[in-house]
KEMITI-532700 format. One record per residue (C-alpha): x, y, z; residue number from 1; residue in three letters. Coordinates in nm, 2 decimals, m for minus. Layout:
residues N
((X,Y,Z),NUM,ALA)
...
This chain:
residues 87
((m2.54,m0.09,m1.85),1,UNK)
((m2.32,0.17,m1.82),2,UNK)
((m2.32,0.42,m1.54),3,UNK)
((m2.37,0.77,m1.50),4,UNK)
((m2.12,0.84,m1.21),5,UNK)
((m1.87,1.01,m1.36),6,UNK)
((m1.52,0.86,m1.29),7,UNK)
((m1.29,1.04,m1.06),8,UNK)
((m1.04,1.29,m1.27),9,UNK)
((m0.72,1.23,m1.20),10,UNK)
((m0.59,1.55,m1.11),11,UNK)
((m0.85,1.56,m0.82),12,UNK)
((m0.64,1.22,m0.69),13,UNK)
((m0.33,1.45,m0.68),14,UNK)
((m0.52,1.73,m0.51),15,UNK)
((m0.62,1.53,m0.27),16,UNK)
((m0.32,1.31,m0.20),17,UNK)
((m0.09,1.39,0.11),18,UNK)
((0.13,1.66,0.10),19,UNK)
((0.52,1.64,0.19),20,UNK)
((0.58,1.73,0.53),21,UNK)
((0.97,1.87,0.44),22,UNK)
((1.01,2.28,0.56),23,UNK)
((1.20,2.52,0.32),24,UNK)
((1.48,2.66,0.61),25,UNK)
((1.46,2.99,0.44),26,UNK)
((1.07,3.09,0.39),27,UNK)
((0.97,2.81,0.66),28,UNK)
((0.71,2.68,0.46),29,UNK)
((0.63,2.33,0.39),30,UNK)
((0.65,2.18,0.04),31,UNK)
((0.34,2.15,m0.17),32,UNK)
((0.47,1.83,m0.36),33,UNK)
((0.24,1.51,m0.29),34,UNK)
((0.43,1.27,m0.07),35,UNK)
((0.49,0.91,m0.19),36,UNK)
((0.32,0.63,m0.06),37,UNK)
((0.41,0.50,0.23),38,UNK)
((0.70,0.81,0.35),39,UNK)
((0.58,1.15,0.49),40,UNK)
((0.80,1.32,0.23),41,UNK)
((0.81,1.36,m0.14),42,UNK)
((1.06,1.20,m0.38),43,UNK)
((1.28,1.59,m0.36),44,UNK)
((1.32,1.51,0.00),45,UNK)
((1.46,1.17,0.06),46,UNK)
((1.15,0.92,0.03),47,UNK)
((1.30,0.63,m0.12),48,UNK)
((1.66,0.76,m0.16),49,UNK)
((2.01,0.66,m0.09),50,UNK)
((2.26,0.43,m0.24),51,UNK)
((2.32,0.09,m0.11),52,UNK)
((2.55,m0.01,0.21),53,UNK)
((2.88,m0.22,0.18),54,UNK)
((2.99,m0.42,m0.12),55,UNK)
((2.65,m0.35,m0.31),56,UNK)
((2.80,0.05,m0.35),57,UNK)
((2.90,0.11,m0.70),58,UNK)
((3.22,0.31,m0.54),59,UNK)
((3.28,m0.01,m0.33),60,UNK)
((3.69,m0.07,m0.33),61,UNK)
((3.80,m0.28,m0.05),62,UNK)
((3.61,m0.20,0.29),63,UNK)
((3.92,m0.08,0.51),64,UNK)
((3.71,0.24,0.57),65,UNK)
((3.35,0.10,0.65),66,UNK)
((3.16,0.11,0.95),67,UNK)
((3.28,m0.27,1.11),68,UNK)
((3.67,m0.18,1.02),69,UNK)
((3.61,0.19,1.20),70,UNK)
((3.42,0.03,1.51),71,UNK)
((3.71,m0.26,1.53),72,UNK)
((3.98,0.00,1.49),73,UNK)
((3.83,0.20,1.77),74,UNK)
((3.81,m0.16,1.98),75,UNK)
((4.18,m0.24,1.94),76,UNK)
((4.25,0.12,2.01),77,UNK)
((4.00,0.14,2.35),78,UNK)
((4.19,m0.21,2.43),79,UNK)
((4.56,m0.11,2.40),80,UNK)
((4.49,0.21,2.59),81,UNK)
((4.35,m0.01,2.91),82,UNK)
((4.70,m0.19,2.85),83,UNK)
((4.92,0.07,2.87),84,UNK)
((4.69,0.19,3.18),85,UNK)
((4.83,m0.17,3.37),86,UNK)
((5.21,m0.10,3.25),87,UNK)
């Protein structure tokens, strides 16, 4: 038997989900876009985003310039300066 409840439309699902929580720094006002699942902001405003880290980058060459090279460089260079404190 069938039933008489109509079914919920689906814009009322967008109406009703939760709203980004992003602030335009010109108007101040917050963004009407529905926030994706499981973020507090909307697609536009990061949820989601980003490319991958390390050799999974597309513009990945050789790693000299990421983040464990740059703290090891700054290492060696915090070590040799306590060196040439003991000369």
């Amino acid at each position: 038997m069938k039933s008489d409840a109509n079914p919920m439309d689906p814009a009322q699902r967008l109406r009703d989900a939760p709203r980004c929580n992003a602030t335009a720094k010109s108007t101040g006002q917050r963004c009407r876009n529905p926030s994706k699942q499981g973020w507090t902001v909307c697609r536009l405003h990061g949820a989601g985003g980003g490319a991958p880290r390390g050799k999974a980058h597309p513009n990945y060459k050789h790693g000299m310039r990421s983040k464990e090279w740059t703290d090891m460089r700054k290492q060696i260079n915090e070590l040799m300066r306590h060196l040439n404190d003991f000369e």
